[in-house]
C-alpha positions in Angstrom: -73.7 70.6 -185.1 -75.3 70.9 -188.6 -78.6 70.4 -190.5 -79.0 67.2 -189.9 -78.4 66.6 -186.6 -80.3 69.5 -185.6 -83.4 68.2 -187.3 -83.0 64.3 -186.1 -83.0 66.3 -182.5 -86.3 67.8 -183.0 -88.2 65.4 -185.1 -87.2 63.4 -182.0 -88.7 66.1 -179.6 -91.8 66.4 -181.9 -92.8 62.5 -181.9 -92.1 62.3 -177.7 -94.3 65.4 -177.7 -97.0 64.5 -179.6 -97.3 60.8 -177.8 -96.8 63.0 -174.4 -100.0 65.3 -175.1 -101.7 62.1 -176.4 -101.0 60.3 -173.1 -102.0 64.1 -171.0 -104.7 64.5 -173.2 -103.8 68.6 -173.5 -103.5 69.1 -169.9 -99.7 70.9 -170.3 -102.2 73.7 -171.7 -104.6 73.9 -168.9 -102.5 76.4 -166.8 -101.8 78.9 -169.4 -97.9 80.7 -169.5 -98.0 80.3 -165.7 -98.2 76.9 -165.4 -96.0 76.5 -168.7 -93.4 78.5 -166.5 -94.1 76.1 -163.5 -92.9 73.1 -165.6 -90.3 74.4 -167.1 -89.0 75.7 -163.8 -89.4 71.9 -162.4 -87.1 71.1 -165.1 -84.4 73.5 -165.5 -84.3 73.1 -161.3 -84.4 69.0 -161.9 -81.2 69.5 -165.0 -79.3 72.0 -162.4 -79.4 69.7 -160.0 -78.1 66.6 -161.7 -75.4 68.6 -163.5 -74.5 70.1 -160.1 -73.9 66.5 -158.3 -72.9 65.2 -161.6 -75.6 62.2 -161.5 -75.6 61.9 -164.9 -77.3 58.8 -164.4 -80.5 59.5 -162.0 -82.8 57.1 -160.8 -85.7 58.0 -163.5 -85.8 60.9 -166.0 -81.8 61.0 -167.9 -80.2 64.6 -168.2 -81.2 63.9 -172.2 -84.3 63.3 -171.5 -85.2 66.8 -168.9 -83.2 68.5 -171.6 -85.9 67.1 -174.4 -88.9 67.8 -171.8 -87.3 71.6 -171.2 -87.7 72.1 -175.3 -90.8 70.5 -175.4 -92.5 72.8 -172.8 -90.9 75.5 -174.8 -93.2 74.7 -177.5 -95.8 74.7 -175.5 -95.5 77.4 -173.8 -94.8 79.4 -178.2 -98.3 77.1 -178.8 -100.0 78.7 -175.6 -98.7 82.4 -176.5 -99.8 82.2 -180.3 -103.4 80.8 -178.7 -103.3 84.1 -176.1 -102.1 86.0 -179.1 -104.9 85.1 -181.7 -108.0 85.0 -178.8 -106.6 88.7 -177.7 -106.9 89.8 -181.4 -110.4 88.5 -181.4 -111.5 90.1 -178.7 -109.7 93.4 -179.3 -107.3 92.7 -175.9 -103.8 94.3 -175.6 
């Protein structure tokens, strides 16, 4: 692991991410941290399940590909809590 491939990874994540809210039109932001958490529940119970029964090659989604959709609702869900963050400092919220 270096740089480099540490940075092809998530320029990777960042194009599928951007095409995926494109394609959603926002809607992984709907929910708020709760349904953030929901997703990335699905997912990590979705990659514990394939490495568990070691399908490694499933019907649909690839074990790279939940991994990628695990970090990508991680930055939505850092998106959603700057957004909380930001309105609660506006409206004097703690």
């Amino acid at each position: 692991m270096n740089e480099e491939s540490i940075k092809k990874i998530t320029d990777d994540i960042s194009t599928i991410l951007l095409k995926k809210n494109q394609d959603y039109g926002g809607a992984s932001f709907d929910l708020g941290l709760n349904g953030n958490m929901v997703h990335l529940w699905d997912k990590v119970s979705r990659y514990r399940n394939l490495v568990e029964k070691g399908r490694m090659e499933p019907n649909f989604e690839s074990v790279e590909d939940t991994l990628k959709d695990m970090i990508g609702y991680a930055i939505i869900g850092l998106h959603i809590l700057a957004d909380k963050t930001t309105e609660d400092k506006i409206y004097g919220k703690n």
